[in-house]
mmCIF file of the N, C-alpha and C atoms, coordinates in Angstrom:
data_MODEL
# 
_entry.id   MODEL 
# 
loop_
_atom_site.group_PDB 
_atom_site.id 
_atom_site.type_symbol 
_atom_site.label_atom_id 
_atom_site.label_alt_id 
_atom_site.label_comp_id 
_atom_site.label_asym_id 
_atom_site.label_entity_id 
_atom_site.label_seq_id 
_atom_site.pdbx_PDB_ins_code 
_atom_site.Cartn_x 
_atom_site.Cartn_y 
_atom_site.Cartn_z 
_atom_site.occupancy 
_atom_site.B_iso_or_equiv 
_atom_site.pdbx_formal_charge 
_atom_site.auth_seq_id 
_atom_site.auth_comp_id 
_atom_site.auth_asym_id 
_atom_site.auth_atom_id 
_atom_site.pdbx_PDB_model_num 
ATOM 1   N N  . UNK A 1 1  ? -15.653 -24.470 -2.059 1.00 0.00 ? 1  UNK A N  1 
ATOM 2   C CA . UNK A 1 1  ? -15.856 -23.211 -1.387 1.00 0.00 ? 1  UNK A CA 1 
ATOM 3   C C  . UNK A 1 1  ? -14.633 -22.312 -1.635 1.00 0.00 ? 1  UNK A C  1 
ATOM 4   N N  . UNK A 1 2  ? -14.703 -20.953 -2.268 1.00 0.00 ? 2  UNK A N  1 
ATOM 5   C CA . UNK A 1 2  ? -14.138 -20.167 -2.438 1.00 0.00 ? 2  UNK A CA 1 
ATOM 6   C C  . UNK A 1 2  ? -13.075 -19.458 -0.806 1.00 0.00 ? 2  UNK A C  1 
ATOM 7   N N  . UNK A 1 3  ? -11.469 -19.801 -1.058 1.00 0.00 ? 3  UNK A N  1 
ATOM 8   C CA . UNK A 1 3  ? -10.896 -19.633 -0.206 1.00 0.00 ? 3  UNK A CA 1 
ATOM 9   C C  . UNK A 1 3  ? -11.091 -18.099 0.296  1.00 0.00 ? 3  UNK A C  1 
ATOM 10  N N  . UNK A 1 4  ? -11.434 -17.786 1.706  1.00 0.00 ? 4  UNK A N  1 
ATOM 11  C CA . UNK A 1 4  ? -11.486 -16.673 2.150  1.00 0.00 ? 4  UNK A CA 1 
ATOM 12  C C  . UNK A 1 4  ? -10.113 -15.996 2.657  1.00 0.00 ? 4  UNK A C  1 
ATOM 13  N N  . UNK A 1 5  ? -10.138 -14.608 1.978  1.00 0.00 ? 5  UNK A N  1 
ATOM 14  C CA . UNK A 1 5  ? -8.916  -14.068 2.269  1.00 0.00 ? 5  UNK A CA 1 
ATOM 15  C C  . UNK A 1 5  ? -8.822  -12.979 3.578  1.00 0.00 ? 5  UNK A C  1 
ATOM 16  N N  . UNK A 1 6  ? -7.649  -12.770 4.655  1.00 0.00 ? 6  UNK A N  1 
ATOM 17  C CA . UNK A 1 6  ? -8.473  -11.778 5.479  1.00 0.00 ? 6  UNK A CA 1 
ATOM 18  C C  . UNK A 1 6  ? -8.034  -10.054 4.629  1.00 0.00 ? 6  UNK A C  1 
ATOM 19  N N  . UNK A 1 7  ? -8.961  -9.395  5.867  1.00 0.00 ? 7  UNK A N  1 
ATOM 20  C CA . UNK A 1 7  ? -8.721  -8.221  5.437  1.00 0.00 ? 7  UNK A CA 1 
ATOM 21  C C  . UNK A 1 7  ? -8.094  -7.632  5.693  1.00 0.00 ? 7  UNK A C  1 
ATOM 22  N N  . UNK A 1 8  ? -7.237  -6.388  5.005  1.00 0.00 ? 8  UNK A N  1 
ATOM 23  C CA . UNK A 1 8  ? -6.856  -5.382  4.955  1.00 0.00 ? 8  UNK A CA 1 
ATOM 24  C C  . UNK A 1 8  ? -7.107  -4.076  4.646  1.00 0.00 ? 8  UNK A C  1 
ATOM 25  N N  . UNK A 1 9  ? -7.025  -2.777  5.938  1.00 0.00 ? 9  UNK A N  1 
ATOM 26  C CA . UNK A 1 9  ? -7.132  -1.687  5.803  1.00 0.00 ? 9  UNK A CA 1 
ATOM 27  C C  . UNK A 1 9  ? -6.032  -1.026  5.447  1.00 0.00 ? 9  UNK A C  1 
ATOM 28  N N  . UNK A 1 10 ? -6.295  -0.259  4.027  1.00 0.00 ? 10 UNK A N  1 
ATOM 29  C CA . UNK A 1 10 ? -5.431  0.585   3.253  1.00 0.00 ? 10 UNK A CA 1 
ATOM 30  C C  . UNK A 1 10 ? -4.934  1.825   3.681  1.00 0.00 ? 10 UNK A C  1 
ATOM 31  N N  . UNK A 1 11 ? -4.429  2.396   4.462  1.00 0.00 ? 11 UNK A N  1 
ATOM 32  C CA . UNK A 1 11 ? -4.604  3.590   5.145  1.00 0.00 ? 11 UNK A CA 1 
ATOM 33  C C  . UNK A 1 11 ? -3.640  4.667   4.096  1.00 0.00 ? 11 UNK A C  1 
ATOM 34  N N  . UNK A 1 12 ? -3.996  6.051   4.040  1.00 0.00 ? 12 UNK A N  1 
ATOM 35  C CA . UNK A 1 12 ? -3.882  7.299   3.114  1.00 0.00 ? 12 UNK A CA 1 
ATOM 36  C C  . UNK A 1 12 ? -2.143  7.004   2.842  1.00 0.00 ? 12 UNK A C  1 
ATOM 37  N N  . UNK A 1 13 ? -1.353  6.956   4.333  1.00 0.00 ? 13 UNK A N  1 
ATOM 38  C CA . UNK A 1 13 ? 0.302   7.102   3.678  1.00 0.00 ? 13 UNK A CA 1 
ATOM 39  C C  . UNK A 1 13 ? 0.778   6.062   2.905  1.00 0.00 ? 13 UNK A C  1 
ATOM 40  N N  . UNK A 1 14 ? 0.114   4.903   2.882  1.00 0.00 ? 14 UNK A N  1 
ATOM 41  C CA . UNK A 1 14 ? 0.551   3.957   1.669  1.00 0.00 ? 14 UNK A CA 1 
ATOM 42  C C  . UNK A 1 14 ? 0.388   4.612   0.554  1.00 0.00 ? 14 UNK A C  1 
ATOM 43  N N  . UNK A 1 15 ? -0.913  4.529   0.023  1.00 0.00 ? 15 UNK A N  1 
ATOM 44  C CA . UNK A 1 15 ? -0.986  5.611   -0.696 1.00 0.00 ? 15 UNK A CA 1 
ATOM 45  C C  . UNK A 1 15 ? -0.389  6.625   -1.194 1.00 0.00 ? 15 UNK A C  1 
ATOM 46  N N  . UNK A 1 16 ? -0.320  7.688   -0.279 1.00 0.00 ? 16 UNK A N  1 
ATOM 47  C CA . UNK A 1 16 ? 0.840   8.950   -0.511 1.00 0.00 ? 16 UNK A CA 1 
ATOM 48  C C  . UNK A 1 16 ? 2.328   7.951   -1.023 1.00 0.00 ? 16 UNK A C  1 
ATOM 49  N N  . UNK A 1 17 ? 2.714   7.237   -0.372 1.00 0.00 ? 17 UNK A N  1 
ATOM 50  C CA . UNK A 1 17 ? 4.277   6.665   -0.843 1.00 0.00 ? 17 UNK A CA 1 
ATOM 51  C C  . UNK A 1 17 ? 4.283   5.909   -2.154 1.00 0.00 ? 17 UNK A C  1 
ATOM 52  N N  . UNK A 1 18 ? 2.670   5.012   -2.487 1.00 0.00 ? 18 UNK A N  1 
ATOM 53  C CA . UNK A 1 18 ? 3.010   4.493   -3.617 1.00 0.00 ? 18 UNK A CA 1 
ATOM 54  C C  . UNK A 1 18 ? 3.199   5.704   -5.190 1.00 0.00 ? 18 UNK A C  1 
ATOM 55  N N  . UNK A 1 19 ? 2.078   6.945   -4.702 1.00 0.00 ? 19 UNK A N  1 
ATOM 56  C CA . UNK A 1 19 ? 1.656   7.986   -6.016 1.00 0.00 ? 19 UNK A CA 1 
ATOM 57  C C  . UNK A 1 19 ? 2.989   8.954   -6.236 1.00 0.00 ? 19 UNK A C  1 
ATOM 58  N N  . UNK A 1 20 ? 4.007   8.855   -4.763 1.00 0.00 ? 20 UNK A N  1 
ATOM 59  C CA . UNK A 1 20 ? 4.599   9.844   -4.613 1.00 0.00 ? 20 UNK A CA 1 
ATOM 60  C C  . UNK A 1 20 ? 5.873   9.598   -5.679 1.00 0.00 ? 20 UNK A C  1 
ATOM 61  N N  . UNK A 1 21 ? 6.636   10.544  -6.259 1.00 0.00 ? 21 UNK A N  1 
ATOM 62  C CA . UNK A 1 21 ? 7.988   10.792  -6.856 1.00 0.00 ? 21 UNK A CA 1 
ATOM 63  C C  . UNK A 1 21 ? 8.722   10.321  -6.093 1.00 0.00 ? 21 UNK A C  1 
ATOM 64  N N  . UNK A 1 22 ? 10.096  9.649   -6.689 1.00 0.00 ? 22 UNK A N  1 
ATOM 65  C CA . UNK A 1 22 ? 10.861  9.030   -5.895 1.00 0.00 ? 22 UNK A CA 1 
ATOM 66  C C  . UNK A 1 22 ? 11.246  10.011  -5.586 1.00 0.00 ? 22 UNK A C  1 
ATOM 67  N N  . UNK A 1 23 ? 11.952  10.062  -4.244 1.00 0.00 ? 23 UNK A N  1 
ATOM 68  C CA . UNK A 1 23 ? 12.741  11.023  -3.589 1.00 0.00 ? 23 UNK A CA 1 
ATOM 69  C C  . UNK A 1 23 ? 13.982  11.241  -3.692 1.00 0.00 ? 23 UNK A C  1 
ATOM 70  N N  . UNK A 1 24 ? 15.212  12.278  -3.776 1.00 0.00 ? 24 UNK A N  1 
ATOM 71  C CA . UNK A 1 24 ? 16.719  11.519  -3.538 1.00 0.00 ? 24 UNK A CA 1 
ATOM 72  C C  . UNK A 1 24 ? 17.329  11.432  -2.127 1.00 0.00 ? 24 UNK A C  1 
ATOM 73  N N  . UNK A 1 25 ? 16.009  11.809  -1.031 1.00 0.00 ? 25 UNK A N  1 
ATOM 74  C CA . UNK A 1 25 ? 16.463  11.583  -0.056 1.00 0.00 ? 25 UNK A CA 1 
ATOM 75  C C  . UNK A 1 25 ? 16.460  10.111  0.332  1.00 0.00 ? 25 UNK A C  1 
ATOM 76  N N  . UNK A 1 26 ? 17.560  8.925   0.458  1.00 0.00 ? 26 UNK A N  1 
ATOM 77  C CA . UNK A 1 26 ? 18.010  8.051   0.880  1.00 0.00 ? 26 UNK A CA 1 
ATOM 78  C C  . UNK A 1 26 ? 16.931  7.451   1.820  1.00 0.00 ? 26 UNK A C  1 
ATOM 79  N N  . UNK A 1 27 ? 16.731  8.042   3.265  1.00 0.00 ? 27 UNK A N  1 
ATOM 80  C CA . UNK A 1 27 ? 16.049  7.676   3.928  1.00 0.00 ? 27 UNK A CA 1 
ATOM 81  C C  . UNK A 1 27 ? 14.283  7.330   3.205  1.00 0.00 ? 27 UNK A C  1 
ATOM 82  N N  . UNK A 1 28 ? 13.565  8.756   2.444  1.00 0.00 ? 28 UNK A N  1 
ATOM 83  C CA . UNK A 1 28 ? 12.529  8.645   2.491  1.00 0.00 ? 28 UNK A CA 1 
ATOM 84  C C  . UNK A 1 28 ? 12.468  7.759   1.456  1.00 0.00 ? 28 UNK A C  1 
ATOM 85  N N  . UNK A 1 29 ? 13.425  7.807   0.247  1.00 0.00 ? 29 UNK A N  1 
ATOM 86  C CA . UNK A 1 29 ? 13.082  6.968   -0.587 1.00 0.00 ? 29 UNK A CA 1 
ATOM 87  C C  . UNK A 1 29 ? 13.158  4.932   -0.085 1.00 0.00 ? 29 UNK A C  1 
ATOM 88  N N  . UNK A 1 30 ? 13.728  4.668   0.800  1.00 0.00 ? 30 UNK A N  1 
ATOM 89  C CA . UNK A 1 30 ? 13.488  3.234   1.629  1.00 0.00 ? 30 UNK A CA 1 
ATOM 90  C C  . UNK A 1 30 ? 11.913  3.725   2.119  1.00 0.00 ? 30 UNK A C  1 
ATOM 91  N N  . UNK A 1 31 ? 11.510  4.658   3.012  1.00 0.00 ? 31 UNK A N  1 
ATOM 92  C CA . UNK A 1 31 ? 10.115  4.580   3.036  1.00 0.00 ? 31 UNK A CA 1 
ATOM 93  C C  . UNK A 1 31 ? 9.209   4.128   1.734  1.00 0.00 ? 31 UNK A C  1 
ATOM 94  N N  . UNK A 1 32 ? 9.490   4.779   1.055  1.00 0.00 ? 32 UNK A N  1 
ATOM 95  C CA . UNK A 1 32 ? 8.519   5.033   -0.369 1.00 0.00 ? 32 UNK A CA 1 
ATOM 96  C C  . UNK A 1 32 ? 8.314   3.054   -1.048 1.00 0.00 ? 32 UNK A C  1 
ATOM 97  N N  . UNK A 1 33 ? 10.114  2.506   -0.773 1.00 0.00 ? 33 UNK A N  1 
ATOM 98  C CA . UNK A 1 33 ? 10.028  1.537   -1.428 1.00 0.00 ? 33 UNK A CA 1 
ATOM 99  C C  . UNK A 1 33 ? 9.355   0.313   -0.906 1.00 0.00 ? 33 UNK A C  1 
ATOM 100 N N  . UNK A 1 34 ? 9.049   0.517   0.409  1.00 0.00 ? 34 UNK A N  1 
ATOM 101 C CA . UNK A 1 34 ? 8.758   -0.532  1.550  1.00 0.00 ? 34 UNK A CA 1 
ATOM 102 C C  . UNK A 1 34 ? 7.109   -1.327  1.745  1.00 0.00 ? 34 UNK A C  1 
ATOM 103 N N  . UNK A 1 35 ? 6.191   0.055   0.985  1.00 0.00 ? 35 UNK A N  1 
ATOM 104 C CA . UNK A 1 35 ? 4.832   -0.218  0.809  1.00 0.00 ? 35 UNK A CA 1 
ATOM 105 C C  . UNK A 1 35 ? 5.076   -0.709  -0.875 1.00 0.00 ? 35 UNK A C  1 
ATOM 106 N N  . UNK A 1 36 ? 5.930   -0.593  -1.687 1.00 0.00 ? 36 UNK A N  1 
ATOM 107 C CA . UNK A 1 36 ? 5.945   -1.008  -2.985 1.00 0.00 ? 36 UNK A CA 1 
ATOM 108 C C  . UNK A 1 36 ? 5.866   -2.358  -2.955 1.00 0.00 ? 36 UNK A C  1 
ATOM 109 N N  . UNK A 1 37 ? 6.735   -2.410  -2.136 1.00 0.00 ? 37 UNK A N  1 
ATOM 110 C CA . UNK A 1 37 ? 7.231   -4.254  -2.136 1.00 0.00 ? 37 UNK A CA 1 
ATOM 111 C C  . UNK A 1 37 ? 6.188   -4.466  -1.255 1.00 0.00 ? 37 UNK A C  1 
ATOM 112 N N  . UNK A 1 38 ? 5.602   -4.478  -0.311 1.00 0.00 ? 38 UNK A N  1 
ATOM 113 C CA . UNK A 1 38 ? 4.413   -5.082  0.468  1.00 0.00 ? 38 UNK A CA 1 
ATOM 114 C C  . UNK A 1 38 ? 3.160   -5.047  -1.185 1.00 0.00 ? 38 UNK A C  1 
ATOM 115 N N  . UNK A 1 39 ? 2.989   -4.087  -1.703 1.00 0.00 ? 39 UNK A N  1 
ATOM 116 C CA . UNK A 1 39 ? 2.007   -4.130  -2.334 1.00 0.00 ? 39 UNK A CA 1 
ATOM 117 C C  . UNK A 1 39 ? 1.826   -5.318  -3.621 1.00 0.00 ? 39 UNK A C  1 
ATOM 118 N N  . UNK A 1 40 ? 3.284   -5.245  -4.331 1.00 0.00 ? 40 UNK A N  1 
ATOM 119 C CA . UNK A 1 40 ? 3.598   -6.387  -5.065 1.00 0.00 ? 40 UNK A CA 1 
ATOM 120 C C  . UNK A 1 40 ? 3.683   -7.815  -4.328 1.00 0.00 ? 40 UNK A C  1 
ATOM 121 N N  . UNK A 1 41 ? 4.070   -8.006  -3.103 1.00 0.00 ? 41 UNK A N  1 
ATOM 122 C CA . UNK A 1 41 ? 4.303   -9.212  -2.824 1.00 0.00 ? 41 UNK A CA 1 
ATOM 123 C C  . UNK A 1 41 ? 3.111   -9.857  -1.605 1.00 0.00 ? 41 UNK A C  1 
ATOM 124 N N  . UNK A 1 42 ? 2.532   -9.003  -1.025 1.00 0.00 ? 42 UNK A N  1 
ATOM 125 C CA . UNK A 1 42 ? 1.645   -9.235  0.091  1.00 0.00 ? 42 UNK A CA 1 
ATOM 126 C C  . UNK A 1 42 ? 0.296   -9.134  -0.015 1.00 0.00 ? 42 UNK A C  1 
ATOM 127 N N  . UNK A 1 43 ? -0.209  -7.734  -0.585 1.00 0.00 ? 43 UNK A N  1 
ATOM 128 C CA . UNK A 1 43 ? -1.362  -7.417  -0.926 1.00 0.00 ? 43 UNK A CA 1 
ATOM 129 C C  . UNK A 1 43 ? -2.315  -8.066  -1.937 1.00 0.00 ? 43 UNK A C  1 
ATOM 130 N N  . UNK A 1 44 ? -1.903  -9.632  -2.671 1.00 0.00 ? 44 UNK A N  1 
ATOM 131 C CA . UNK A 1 44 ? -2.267  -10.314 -3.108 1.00 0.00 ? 44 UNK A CA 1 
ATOM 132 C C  . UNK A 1 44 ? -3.144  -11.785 -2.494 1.00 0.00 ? 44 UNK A C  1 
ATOM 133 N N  . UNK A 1 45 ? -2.394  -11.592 -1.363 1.00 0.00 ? 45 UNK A N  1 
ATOM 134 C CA . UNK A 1 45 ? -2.980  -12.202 -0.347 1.00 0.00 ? 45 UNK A CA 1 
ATOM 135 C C  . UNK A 1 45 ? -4.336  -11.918 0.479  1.00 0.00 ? 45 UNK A C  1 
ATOM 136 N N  . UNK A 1 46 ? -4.322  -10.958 0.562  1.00 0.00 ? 46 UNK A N  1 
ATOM 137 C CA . UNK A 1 46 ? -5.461  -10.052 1.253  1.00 0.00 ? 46 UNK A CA 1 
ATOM 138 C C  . UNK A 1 46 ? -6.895  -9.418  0.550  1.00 0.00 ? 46 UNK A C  1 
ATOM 139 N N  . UNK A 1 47 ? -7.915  -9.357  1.266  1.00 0.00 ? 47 UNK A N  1 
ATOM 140 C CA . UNK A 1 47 ? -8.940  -8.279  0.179  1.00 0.00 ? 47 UNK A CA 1 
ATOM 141 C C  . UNK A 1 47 ? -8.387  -6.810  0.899  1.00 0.00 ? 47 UNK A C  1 
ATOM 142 N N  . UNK A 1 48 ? -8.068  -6.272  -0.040 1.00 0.00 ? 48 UNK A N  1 
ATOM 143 C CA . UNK A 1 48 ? -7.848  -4.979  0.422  1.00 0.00 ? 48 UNK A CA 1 
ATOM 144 C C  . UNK A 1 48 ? -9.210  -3.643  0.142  1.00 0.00 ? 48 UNK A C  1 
ATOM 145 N N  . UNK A 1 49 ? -9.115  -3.075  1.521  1.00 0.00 ? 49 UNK A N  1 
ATOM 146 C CA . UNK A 1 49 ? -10.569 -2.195  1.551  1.00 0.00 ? 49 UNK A CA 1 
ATOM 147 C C  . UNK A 1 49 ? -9.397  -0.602  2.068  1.00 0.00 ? 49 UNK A C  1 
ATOM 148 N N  . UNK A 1 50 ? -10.607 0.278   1.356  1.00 0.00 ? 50 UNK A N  1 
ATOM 149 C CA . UNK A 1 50 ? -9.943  1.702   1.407  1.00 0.00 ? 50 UNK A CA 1 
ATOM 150 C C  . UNK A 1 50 ? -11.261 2.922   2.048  1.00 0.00 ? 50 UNK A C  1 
ATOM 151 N N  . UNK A 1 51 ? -10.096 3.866   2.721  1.00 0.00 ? 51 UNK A N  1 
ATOM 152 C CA . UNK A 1 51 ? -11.859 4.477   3.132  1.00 0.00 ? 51 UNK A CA 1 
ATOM 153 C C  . UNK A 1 51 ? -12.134 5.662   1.671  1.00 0.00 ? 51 UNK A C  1 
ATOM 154 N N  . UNK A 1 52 ? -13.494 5.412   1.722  1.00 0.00 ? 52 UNK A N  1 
ATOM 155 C CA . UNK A 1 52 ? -14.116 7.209   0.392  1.00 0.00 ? 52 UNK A CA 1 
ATOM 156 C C  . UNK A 1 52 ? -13.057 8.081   0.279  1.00 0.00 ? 52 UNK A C  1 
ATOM 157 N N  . UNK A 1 53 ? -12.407 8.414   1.895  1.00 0.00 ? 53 UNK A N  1 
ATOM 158 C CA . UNK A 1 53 ? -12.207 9.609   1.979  1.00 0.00 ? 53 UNK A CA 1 
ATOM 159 C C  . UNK A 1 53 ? -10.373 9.600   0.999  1.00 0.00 ? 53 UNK A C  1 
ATOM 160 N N  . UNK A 1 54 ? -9.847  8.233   1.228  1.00 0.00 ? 54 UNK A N  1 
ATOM 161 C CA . UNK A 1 54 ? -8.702  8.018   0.455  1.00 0.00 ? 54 UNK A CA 1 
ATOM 162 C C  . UNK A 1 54 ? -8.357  8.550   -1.123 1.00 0.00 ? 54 UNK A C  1 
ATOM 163 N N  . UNK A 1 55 ? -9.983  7.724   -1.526 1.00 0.00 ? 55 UNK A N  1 
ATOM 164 C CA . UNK A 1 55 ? -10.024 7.963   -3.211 1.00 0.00 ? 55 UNK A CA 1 
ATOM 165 C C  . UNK A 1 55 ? -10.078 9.463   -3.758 1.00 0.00 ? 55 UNK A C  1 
ATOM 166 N N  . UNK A 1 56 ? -10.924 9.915   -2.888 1.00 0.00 ? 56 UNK A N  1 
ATOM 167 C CA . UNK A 1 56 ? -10.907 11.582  -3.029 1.00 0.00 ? 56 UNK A CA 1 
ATOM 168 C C  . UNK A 1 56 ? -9.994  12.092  -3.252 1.00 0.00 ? 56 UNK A C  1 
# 
């Protein structure tokens, strides 16, 4: 039986931080990097689901 993974909702500011230009603001750029590293290291774990309105 195929191991079931749980889910995850993708919400828009991940998004916005992964598409976005790095910043040279210090602060935002630790924002920006924080969903990077969740996405490389976590989001492999998970089925990840997004709403329509994201892809748009």
């Amino acid at each position: 039986m195929p191991e079931l993974k749980p889910t995850v909702y993708i919400e828009t500011s991940v998004i916005s931080y992964l598409t976005a230009r790095q910043s040279r603001d210090l602060i935002v750029t630790a924002h920006q990097q924080i969903p990077r590293d969740w996405w490389e290291t976590a989001l492999p774990k998970y089925k990840a689901v997004i709403s329509p309105t994201v892809l748009e």
